[in-house]
N, C-alpha and C positions, 0 to 999 in steps of 0.2 A: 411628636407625631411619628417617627421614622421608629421609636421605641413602641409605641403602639400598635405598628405592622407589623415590627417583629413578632411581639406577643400572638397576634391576632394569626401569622400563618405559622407560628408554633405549636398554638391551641391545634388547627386548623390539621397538621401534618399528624398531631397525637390521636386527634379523631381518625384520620385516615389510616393510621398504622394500626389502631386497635381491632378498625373493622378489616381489614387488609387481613390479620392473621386470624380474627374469625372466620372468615371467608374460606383462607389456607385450606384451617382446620376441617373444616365443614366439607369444604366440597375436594379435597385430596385426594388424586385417584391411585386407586391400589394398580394400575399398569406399573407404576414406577416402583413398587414395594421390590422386587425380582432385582432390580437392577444398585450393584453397589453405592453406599455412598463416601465419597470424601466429606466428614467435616457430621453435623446435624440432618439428622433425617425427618427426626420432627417437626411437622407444620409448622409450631411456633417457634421454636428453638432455631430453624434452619435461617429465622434471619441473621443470625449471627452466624454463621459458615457463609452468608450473603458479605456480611462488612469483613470477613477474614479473606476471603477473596480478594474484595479490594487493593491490598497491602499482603496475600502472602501466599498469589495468586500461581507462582510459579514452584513452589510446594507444593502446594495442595496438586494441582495438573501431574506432578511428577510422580507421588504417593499413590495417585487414583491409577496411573500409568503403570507402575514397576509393576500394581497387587492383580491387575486384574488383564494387560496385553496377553492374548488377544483377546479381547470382550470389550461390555461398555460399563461407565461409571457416571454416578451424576454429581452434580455439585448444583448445592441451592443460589439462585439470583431473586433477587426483591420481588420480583413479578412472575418468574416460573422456573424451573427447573432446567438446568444446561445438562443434555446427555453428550457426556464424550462419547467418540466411537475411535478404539486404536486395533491396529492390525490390518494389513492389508485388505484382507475379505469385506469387513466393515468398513473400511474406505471406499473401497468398489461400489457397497449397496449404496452409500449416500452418493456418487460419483452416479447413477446410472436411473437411481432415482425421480420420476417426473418431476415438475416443477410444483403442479397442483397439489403433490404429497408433501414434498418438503422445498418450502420457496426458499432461493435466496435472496430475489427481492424483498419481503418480506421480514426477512432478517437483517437484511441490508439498513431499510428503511429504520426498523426497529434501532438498530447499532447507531445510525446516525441523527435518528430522531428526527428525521426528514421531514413529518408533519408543524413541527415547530422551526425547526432549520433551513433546508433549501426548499422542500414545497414543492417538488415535480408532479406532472402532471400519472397518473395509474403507471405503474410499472411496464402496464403491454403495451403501456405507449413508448417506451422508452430505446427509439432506435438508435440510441449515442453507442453502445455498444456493436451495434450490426457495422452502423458506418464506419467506427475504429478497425472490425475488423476484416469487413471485406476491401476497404481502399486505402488504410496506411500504410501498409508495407507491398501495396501492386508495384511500384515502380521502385525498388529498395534501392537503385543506385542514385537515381535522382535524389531520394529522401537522404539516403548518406552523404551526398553531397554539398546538399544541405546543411545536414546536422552536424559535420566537420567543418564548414567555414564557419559557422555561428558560433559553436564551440570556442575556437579558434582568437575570434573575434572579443567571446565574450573573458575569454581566460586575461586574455592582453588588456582590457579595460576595468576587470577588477583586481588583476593581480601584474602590478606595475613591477614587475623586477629587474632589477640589475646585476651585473658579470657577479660583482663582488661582493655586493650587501647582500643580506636576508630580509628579509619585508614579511610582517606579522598581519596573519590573516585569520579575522574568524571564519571557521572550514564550515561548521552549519552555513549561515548565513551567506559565506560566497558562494556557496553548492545550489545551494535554492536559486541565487538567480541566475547564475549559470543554465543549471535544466531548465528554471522556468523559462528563459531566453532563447532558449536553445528548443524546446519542443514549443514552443510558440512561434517560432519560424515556420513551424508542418501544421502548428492551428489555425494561427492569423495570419503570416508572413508579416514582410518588413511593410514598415515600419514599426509597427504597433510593440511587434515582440519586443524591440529596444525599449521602448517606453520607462521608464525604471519606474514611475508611477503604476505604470498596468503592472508590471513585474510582482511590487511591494502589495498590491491590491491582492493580486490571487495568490502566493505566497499565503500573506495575512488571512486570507478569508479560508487557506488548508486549514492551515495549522487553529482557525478557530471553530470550524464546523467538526473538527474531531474531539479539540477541547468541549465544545456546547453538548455534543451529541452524548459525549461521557456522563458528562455532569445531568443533563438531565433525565437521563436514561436512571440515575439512581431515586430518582422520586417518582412517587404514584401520581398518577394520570393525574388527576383534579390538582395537584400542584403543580404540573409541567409547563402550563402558560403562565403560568406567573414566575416560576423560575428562569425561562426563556426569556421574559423580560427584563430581567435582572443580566443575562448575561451580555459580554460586547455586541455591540449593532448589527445581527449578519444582514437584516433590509437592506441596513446604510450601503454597506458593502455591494451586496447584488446591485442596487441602483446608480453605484458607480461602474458596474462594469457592462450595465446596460447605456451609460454615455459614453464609454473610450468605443464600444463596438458599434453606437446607431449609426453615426456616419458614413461607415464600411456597409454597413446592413444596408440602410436607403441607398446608397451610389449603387450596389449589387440590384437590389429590388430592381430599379430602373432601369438598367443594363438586361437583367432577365425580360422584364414588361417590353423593351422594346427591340431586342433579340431572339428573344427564344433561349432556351435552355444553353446556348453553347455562342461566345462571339469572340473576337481577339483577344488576347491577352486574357481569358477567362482565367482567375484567380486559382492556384492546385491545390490547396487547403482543406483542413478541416472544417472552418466555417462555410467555405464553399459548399464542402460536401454535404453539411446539415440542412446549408440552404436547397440543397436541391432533392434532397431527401426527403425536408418538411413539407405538411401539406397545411393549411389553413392558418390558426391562430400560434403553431409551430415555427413560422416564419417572421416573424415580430422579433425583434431586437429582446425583448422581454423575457421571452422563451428560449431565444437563442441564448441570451446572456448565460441564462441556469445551466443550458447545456455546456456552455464552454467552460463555467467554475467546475462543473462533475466531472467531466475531463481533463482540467487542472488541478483539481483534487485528486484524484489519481497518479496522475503524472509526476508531480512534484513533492508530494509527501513521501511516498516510499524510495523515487529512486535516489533524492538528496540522503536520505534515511542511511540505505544501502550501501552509497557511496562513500560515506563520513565512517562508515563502519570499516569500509574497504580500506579506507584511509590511515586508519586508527589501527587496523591486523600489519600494514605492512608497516606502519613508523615503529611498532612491538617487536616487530620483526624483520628486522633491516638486510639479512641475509638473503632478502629473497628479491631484493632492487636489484643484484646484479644479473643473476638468470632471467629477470623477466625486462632489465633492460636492453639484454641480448638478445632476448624472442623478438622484442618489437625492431632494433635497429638490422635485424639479418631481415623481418619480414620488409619495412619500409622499404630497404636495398632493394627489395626484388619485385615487392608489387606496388609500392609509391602507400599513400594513404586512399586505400580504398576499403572498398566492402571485401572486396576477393583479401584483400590483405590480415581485415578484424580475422574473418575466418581462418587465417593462419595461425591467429596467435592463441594458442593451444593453454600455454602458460596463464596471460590474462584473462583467459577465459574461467579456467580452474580454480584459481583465487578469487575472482568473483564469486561462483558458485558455490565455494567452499567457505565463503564470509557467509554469505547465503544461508548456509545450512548452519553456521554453529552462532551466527550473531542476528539472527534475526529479528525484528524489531515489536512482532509478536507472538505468543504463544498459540494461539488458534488458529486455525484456517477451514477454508469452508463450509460456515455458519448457514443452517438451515434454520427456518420455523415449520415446524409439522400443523399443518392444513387441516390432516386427520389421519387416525390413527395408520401407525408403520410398522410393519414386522421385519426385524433384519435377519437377517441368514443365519442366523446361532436360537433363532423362532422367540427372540424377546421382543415385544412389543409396547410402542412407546406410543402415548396418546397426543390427540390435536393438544397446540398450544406449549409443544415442547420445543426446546432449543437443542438442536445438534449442532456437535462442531469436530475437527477431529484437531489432536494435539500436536500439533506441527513440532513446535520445539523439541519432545518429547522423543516425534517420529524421528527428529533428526541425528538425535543420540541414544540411537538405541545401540546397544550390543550388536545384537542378532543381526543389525542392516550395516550396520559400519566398523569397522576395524578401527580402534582408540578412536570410537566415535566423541569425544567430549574434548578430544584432542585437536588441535587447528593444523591442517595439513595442507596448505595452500597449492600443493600441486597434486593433491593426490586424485583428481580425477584426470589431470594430463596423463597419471599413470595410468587410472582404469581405461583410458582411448588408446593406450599403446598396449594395455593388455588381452582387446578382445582384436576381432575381425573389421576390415573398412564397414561394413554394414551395418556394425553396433554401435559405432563412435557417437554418431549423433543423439544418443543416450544418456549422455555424460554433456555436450551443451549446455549452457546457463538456460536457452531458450526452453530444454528440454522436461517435463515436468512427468511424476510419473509419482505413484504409493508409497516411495520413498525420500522421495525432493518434492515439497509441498510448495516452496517460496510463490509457485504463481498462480497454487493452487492447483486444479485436474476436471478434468472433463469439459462437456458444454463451456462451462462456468471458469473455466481457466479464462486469466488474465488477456483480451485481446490486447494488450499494447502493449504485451511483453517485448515483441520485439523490437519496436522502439527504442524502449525501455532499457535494453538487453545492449543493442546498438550505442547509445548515450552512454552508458555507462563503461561499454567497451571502450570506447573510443577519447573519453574523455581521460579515465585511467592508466591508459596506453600514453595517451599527449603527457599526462603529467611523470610519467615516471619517464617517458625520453627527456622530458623537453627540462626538468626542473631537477632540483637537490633541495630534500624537504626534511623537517624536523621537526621536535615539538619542540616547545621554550625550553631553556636550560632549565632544568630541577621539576619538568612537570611534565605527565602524561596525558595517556585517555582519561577523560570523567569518569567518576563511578557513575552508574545508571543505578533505577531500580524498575522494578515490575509493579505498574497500577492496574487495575483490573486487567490484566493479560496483555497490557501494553508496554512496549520498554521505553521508559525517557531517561535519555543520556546527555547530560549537561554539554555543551558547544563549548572544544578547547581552541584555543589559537597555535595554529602549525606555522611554522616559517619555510617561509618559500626562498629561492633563492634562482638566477637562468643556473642549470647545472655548467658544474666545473668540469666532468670528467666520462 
């Protein structure tokens, strides 16, 4: 039987492919003949620059990159054509762009395969974004106060160390629940955010709505329900996280019903804040559930991602724990562990940043789908139903933007803050995003919970380089990674921890 289905949606996938590059062929629009290609430009041939992608994704972006900055380049995908756009100028036009010309909902949806995957309800309904960013960081000392004790908290409960031994810790996986536990203190609060169960759920349900969204994203439409079936359970998943939260949801409902919008002890959270945001079938446990995985997908994939990288430059490069455990113990001394204090530390901050720009964990950054046709400022124009993106990796090692750009310099933006004017500094921030530092992306469409994000990660890095003496196993390093369709997966090593000696 199970050798029958396979026959049946192999027939089924060769039917679809034959017509798929008739289709290419036939309906092909010469907008795109003007603009360079990396790889096959021919309708039928360009699916193979499609499966070379796949596997040789960070080539091809660099080749399209050296031949044609500043201009644009395309590269063939199964179902349309991806236009790079490199150079400042062209990152501006997509940056300033309407949404109606070139969505990134749209693209969003498309990357994650959302119609098969999470299922949210129209894009313009989608105020998870607004609330992130008009009301997580209003009250930034309470929220660091927060997000330091939890940290704190959680560092001591998965990483039991003592004076003298080392204690072996997988760094993926205790990263993950650290953030997840720790930005779930500003989502849910306590208790839930402890839960190791809730933890292990939205962890699991990141890291498999990026997996699904990939994989199905390489099949034509008519096979993507049936391959989504095939993939792990995301339902199973969403309808567990709509049972850890109904409780919290109903107790609230009934406190709103028979308060009013505001009564003691009203909960200062993100789910608070959805709940009072939402209006109709938006307020159901159902709907809330989806909003808080999107926000924990978010949350916890890039900045465990970021951190592990963080982790992985300084145990490379051991020369640089002593300067930057000096930045942190002269700041602690004088401002305690607070927010006024992250903001001292110049040093942690720049390492960040600077993992940021040379290790970051994809090649692309803000992915458009064109609506209808676009003319960008160089008067090349690209038709509805294209993919824009610009090449973040690319941008981050250029010549022209960076001095031994390809080089890792862990403090060299503390230098560029000491080398302009007070008024420039904040330019140079991890927070700060700008045509040359992509990580949070730029414009409208920048990341709102970067600073969160930015926060967590400061502060987290900071505690472990005071508080610990870290290594990797005797005879072993970082993983090697590789680049899959523009994405970096880096195998999870075990670091030994250790309370620092000195």
């Amino acid at each position: 039987m199970l050798d029958d289905f396979i026959l049946k949606v192999s027939l089924l996938a060769g039917v679809v492919l034959v017509v798929s590059l008739f289709v290419s062929w036939y309906f092909r629009d010469p907008m795109l003949d003007a603009i360079p290609t990396v790889g096959f430009s021919d309708p039928i041939l360009s699916y193979l620059s499609a499966v070379q992608y796949i596997f040789d994704s960070e080539h091809m972006l660099k080749d399209g990159y050296e031949k044609t900055r500043p201009g644009l380049f395309k590269i063939a995908g199964f179902r349309r054509w991806r236009v790079l756009a490199a150079g400042s100028g062209l990152i501006e036009d997509v940056r300033r762009v309407p949404d109606n010309v070139l969505s990134r909902a749209e693209a969003w949806k498309e990357s994650l395969q959302t119609e098969y995957t999470l299922d949210l309800l129209d894009p313009k309904d989608a105020y998870s974004a607004d609330v992130v960013r008009s009301k997580l960081m209003r009250d930034v000392a309470d929220t660091f106060k927060k997000v330091r004790e939890e940290l704190i908290m959680a560092m001591d409960d998965f990483i039991p160390t003592h004076e003298d031994k080392w204690v072996k810790v997988p760094i993926l996986q205790t990263l993950q629940h650290v953030i997840c536990r720790t930005t779930n203190r500003i989502f849910v609060g306590v208790p839930l955010c402890r839960d190791h169960g809730y933890q292990t759920l939205n962890i699991a349900f990141a890291t498999n709505i990026m997996n699904s969204g990939m994989i199905i994203g390489l099949f034509p439409k008519p096979l993507k329900p049936i391959v989504s079936r095939m993939l792990p359970n995301l339902p199973s998943q969403i309808q567990q996280e709509i049972e850890f939260i109904r409780p919290i949801v109903e107790e609230r409902l009934a406190k709103m019903e028979e308060y009013g919008e505001d009564w003691d002890d009203k909960p200062n959270d993100m789910l608070m804040w959805l709940m009072s945001e939402a209006k109709g079938v938006e307020r159901s446990p159902e709907r809330l559930a989806r909003r808080l995985l999107g926000v924990n997908l978010a949350a916890i994939h890039s900045t465990s991602l970021t951190l592990m990288q963080v982790l992985y430059r300084l145990l490379a490069n051991p020369e640089y724990i002593g300067p930057l455990r000096e930045e942190v113990d002269t700041v602690i001394k004088e401002e305690g562990w607070t927010k006024a204090g992250m903001d001292k530390m110049h040093k942690i901050d720049s390492f960040l940043r600077e993992s940021q720009r040379v290790d970051g964990f994809t090649l692309l950054t803000m992915s458009r789908l064109a609506l209808r046709p676009f003319t960008f400022s160089n008067g090349v124009t690209i038709p509805a139903g294209t993919l824009v993106s610009i090449p973040a990796s690319d941008t981050h090692r250029d010549e022209r933007i960076y001095s031994n750009a390809v080089e890792f310099d862990g403090f060299r933006f503390a230098k560029l803050r000491e080398s302009v004017g007070d008024t420039m500094t904040s330019r140079y921030q991890s927070v700060s995003t700008s045509s040359e530092h992509l990580a949070f992306g730029l414009g409208r469409h920048v990341c709102p919970g970067r600073f969160l994000a930015v926060t967590e990660m400061k502060a987290l890095f900071a505690y472990i380089v005071a508080t610990y003496d870290i290594k990797f196993e005797e005879g072993k390093g970082a993983p090697r990674g590789a680049w899959i369709a523009g994405m970096r997966f880096t195998g999870t090593a075990n670091v030994m921890f250790r309370t620092r000696q000195k």
